[in-house]
N, C-alpha and C positions, 0 to 999 in steps of 0.2 A: 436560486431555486435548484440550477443544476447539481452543485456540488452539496447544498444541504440534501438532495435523493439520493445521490452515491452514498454519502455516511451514514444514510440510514439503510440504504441498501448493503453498507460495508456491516454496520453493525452488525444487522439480522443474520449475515454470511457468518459472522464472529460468534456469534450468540450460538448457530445450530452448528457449526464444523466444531467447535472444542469438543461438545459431548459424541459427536460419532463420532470424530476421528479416534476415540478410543479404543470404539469398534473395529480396527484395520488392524490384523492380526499383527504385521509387521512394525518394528520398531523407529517408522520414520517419523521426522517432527512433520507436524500438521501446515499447511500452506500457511503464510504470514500474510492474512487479510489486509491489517494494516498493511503493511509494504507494499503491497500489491495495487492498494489505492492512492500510496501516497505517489509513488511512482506513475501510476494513471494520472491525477491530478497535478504531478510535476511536466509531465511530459504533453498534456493538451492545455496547460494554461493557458488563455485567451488573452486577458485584458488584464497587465497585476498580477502580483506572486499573494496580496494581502490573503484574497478568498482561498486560493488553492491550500495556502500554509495553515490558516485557520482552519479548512477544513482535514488536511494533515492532522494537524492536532489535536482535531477532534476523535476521529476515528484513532488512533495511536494510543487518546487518553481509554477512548470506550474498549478498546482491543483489550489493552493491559487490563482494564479491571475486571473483564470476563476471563481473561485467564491465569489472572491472580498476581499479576506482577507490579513493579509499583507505577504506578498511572501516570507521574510523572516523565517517567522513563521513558514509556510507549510514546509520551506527545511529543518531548522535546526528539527522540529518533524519528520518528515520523515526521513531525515539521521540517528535520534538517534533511531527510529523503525527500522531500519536493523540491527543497532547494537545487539539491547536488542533480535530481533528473533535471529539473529544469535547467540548469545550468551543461549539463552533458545533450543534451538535445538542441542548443541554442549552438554548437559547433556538429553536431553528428545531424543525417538525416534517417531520422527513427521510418524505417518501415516493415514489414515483414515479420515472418514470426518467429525468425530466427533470430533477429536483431532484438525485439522482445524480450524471447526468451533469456539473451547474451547481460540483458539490461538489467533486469528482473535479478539473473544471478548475482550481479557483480553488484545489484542496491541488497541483496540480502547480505552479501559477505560484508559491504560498507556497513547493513543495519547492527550486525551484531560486533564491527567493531566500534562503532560511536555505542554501541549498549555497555561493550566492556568497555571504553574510555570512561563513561561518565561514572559505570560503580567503580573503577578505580578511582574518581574522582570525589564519589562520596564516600570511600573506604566500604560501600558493599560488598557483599561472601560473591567468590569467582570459583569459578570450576578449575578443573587441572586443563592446562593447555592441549592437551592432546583433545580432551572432552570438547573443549570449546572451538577447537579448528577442525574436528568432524563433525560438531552442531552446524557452526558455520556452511564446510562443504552439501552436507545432506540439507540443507534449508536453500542452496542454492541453487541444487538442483531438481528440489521438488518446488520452489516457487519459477524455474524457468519453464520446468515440465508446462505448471498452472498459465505462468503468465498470459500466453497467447490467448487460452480461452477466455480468461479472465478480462483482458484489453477486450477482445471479441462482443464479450456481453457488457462491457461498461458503452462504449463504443453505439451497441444498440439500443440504450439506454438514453444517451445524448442524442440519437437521431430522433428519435420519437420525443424528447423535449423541445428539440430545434423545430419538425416537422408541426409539431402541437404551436408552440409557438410563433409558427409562420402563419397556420392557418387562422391561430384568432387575430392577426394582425389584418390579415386580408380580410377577414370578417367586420374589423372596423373595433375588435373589443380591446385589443392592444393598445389605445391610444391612452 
């Protein structure tokens, strides 16, 4: 239940930020929702990578196809960013929101080098390298700006599932 309300919470984020962020006079790329969830979901994994990856994937696939790229691409980056959080938080201890933010960047610059490995790998059109290592930095540093708040509201999200969750157990309806 948890993680199918983040991807529809991730969705709906994905859905309404492409058309404003249009509206922001400045020429910054727009926060990477997906990444930002798959990294949430890599980094509180509970029980099993199965749910967290699948819902990875889910949102990475809905990401891409709201903002036109190919669907494929969004899920397999997204599924392999849970991974590598999950895997980077299983030796690190994630807290604060500077650590966050450090995390946040360093999965955006991984997300758009697995995006350029894989179109080289299907011979998809690449940008001129310069293009693509100042997309890179600029998406680093506006999904580390975001991540904090972003963990922040996922974070209150899960408490009021856990909370809700506890209450109908005490109540007897959980069984």
């Amino acid at each position: 239940m948890r993680i199918v309300l983040l991807v529809l919470v991730g969705w709906l984020f994905a859905a309404l930020l492409g058309p404003l962020w249009r509206l922001v006079p400045a020429r910054v790329p727009a926060p990477d929702v997906a990444l930002l969830l798959a990294v949430y979901l890599g980094v509180t994994a509970r029980r099993g990578l199965a749910g967290p990856v699948a819902g990875g994937v889910a949102i990475g696939w809905i990401a891409a196809i709201c903002s036109g790229a190919p669907a494929a691409l969004g899920a397999l980056v997204a599924g392999l960013l849970v991974l590598v959080a999950r895997a980077a938080t299983l030796r690190l201890l994630v807290g604060g929101g500077a650590f966050v933010a450090a995390l946040a960047g360093a999965a955006a610059v991984a997300a758009t080098l697995l995006g350029l490995a894989a179109r080289l790998a299907w011979d998809a059109p690449i940008g001129r390298a310069g293009d693509e290592a100042a997309h890179a930095v600029t998406l680093a540093l506006v999904c580390g700006i975001v991540a904090p708040l972003w963990f922040k509201f996922c974070r209150g999200l899960d408490a009021r599932l856990d909370r809700r969750a506890r209450d109908t157990a005490r109540a007897g309806f959980g069984r």
